[in-house]
C-alpha positions in Angstrom: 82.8 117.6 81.0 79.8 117.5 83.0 76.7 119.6 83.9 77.7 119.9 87.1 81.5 120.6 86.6 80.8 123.0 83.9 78.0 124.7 86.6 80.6 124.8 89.0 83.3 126.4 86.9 80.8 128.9 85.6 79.9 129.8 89.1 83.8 129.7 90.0 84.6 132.2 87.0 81.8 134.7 87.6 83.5 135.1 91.0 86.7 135.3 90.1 86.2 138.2 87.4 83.5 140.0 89.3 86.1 140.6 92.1 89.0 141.4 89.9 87.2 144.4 88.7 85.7 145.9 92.4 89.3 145.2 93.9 91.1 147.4 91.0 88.8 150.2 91.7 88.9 150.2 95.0 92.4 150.7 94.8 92.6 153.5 92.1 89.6 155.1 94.8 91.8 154.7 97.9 95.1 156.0 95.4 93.2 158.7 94.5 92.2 160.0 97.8 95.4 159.5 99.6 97.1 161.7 97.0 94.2 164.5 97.4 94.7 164.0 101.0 98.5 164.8 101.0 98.1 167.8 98.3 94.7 169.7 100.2 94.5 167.8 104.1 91.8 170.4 104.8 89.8 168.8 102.4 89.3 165.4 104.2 85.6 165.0 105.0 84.2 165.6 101.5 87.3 163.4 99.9 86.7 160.8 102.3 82.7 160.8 102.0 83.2 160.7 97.8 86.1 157.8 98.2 83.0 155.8 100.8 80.5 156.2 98.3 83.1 155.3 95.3 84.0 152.2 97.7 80.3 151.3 98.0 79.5 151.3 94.2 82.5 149.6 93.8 81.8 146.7 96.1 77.7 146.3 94.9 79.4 145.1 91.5 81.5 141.9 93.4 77.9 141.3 95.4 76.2 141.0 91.9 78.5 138.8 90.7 78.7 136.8 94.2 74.6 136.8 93.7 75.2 135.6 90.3 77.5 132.6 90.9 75.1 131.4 94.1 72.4 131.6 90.8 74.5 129.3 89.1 75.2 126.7 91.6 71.7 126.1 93.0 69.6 127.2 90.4 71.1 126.2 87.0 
C-alpha cells in the first residue's frame, strides 16, 4: 500500500464515520420532535427551535470531519 492510497482511504474513512454519527442524531432529533409534536401540538415553536439548534450541532460534527478529510488529502 501506498502513501497516497493509504491518504486517500484515511480521508475516505474520516468521511464515512463522521457522517454516520450526524445522520443518526439527526434522526433521533427529528423522532423526537415529531413525537412531542403529536403528544403537545401547541408546543411547536419552542420544539422546533430546540430540534434546529439540535440539527445544527449535529451537522458542525460531519463539517469537522469533511474539514478533516480535505486535511488529509491535500495536506498529508
Amino acid at each position: 500500500m501506498t502513501a497516497e492510497v493509504a491518504k486517500l482511504l484515511g480521508a475516505g474513512l474520516a468521511m464515512g464515520f463522521g457522517a454516520i454519527g450526524p445522520g443518526i442524531g439527526v434522526g433521533l432529533l427529528c423522532n423526537g420532535a415529531m413525537q412531542a409534536l403529536g403528544r403537545n401540538p401547541e408546543a411547536r415553536g419552542p420544539i422546533l427551535t430546540n430540534m434546529m439548534i439540535g440539527i445544527a450541532f449535529a451537522e458542525a460534527v460531519a463539517i469537522y470531519a469533511l474539514v478533516v478529510a480535505i486535511i488529509l488529502i491535500f495536506v498529508a
